[in-house]
C-alpha positions as CSV (number, residue, x, y, z in Angstrom):
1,X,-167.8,-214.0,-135.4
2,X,-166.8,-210.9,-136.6
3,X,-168.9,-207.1,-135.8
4,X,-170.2,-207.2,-139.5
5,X,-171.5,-210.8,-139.4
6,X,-173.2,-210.0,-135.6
7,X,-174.6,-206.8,-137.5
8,X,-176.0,-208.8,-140.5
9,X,-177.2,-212.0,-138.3
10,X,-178.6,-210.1,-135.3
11,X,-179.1,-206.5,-135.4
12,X,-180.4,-206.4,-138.6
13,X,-183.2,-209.1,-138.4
14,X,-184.3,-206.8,-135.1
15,X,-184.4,-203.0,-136.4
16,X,-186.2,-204.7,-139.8
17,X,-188.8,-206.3,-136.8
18,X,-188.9,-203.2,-134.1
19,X,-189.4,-200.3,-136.8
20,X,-191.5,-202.4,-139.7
21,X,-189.1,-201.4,-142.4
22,X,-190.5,-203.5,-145.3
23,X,-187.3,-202.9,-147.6
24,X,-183.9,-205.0,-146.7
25,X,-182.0,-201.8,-148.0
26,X,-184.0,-199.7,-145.7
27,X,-182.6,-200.8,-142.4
28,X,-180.5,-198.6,-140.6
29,X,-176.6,-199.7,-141.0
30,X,-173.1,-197.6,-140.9
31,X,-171.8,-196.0,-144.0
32,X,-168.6,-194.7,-142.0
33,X,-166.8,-193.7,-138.8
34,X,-164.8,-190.1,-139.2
35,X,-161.8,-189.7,-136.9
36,X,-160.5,-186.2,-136.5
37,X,-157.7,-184.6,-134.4
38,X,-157.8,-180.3,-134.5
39,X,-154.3,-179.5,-133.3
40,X,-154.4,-175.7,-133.2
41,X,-150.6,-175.8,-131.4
42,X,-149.5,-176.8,-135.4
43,X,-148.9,-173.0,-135.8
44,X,-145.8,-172.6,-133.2
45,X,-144.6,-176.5,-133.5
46,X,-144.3,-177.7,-137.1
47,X,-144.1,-181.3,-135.6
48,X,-147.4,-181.5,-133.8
49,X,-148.8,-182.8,-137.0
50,X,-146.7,-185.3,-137.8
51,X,-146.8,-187.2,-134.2
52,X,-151.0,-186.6,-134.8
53,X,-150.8,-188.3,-138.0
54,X,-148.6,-190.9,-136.5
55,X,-150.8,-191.6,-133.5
56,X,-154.3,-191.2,-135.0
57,X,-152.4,-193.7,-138.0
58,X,-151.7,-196.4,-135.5
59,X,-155.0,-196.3,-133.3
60,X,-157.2,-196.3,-136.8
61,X,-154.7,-199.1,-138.8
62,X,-155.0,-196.7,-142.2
63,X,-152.9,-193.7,-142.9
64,X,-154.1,-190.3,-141.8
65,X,-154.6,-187.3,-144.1
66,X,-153.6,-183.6,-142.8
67,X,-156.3,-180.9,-142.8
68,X,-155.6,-177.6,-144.0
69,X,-157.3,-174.1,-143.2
70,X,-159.1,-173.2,-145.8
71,X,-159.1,-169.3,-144.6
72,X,-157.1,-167.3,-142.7
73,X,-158.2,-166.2,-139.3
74,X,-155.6,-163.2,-137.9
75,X,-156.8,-163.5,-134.8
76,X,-155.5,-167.3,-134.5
77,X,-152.8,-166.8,-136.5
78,X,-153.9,-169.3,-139.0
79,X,-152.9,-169.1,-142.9
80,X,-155.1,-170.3,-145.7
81,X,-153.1,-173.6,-146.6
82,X,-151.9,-174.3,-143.4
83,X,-151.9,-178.0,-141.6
84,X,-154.3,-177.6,-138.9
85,X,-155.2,-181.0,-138.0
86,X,-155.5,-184.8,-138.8
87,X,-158.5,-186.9,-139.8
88,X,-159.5,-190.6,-141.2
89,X,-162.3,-192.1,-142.6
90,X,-163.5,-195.6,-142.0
91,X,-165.1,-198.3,-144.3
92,X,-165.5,-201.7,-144.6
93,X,-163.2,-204.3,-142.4
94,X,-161.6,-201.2,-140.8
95,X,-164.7,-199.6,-139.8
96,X,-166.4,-202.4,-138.5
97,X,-163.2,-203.5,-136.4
98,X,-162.5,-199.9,-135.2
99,X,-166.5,-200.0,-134.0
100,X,-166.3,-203.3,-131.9
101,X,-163.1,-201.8,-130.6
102,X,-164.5,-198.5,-129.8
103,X,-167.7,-200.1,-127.9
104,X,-166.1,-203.2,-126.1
105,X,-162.5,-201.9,-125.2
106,X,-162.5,-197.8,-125.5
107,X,-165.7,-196.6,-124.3
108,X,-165.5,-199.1,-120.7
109,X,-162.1,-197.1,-120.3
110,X,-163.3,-194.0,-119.7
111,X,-163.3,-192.7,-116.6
112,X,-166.5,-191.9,-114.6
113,X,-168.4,-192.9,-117.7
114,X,-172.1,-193.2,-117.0
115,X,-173.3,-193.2,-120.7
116,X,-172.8,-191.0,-123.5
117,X,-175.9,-188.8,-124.0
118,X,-178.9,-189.1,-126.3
119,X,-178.0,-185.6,-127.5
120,X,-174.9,-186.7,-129.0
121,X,-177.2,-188.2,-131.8
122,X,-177.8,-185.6,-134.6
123,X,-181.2,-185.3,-136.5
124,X,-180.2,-187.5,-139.4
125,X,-178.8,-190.6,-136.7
126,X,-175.4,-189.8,-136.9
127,X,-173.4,-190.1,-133.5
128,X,-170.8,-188.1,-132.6
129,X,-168.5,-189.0,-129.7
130,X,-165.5,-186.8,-128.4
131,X,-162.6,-188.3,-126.2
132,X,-160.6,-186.6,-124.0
133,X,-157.5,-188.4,-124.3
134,X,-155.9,-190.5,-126.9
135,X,-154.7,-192.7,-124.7
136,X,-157.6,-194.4,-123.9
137,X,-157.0,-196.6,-127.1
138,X,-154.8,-199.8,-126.5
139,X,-152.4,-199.4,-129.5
140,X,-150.8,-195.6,-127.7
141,X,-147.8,-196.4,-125.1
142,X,-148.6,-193.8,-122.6
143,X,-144.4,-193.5,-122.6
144,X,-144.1,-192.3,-126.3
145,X,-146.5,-189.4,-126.3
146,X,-145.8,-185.9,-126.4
147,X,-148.8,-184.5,-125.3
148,X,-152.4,-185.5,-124.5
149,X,-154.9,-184.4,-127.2
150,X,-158.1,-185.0,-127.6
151,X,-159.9,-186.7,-130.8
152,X,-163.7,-186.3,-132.2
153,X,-165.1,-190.2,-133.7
154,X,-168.5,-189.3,-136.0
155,X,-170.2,-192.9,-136.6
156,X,-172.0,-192.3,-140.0
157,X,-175.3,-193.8,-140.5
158,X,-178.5,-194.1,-143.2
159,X,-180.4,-193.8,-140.3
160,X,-182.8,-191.2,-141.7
161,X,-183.8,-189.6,-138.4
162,X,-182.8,-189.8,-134.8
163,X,-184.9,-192.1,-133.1
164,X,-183.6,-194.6,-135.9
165,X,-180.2,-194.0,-135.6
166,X,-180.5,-194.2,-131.8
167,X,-182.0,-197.9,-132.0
168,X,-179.2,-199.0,-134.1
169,X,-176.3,-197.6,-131.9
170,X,-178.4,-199.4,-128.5
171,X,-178.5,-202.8,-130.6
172,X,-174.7,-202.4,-131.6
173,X,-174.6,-202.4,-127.7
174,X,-173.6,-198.7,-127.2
175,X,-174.1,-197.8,-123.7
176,X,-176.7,-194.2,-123.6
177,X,-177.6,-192.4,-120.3
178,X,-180.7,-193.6,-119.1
């Protein structure tokens, strides 16, 4: 059974229960995940980026896009126009099999992880998680990286408020701090 198809048969026939929501197309669900890499070392090494693009490519399974600055800060030495960092957006198949990866492989790797918490839930019940590491994910070899960055995952949601949101992330079985 895939994430969508445990979504559809059980999490949506509860949050349309718990909060009373009379419409189908009311229920809380996931529009997108958002995977972005800053990688303000791109100003002295040209090749940061690329490796990024490369890692964040093969942990995702879709090609990344490179960011650019859209002004120039002098006291950063950052350009307007240049490649600052490395993001991807998820829909669909991808998003749904990055989600179920990211709750049932990732998140148990981290370490001394005791929950990820409530405030990480903005008002309109959008989560946003930020990792450490990179190599936390299964698809890195530990052998082949560079450096160890870190990465920010913003789970997208029509969740309208945060109480909503946060029911649907607890159904999808992400672990909160109690």
């Amino acid at each position: 059974m895939t994430f969508k198809d445990f979504y559809n048969s059980e999490v949506a026939p509860k949050l349309t229960k718990d909060l009373s929501v009379k419409n189908v197309m009311a229920v809380p669900k996931i529009i997108k995940i958002a995977i972005n890499v800053g990688a303000g070392e791109a100003v002295t090494n040209k090749n940061v980026i690329e490796k990024i693009q490369e890692q964040i490519s093969i942990i995702t399974g879709q090609k990344a896009l490179i960011t650019k600055a859209r002004t120039s800060v002098s006291a950063f030495k950052i350009r307007k126009g240049l490649a600052i960092g490395v993001k991807v957006t998820l829909r669909g198949k991808r998003m749904y099999h990055f989600l179920e990866k990211l709750i049932k492989i990732v998140i148990p790797r981290l370490k001394d992880f005791r929950g990820i918490p409530g405030s990480n839930i903005d008002q309109n019940g959008n989560l946003n998680i930020g990792f450490p590491e990179q190599i936390i994910f299964p698809e890195i070899d530990f052998d082949k990286i560079d450096k160890i960055r870190g990465l920010q995952v913003t789970v997208v949601t029509n969740a309208r408020n945060k109480e909503k949101g946060r029911k649907l992330f607890e159904m999808l079985g992400i672990p909160f701090k109690k």
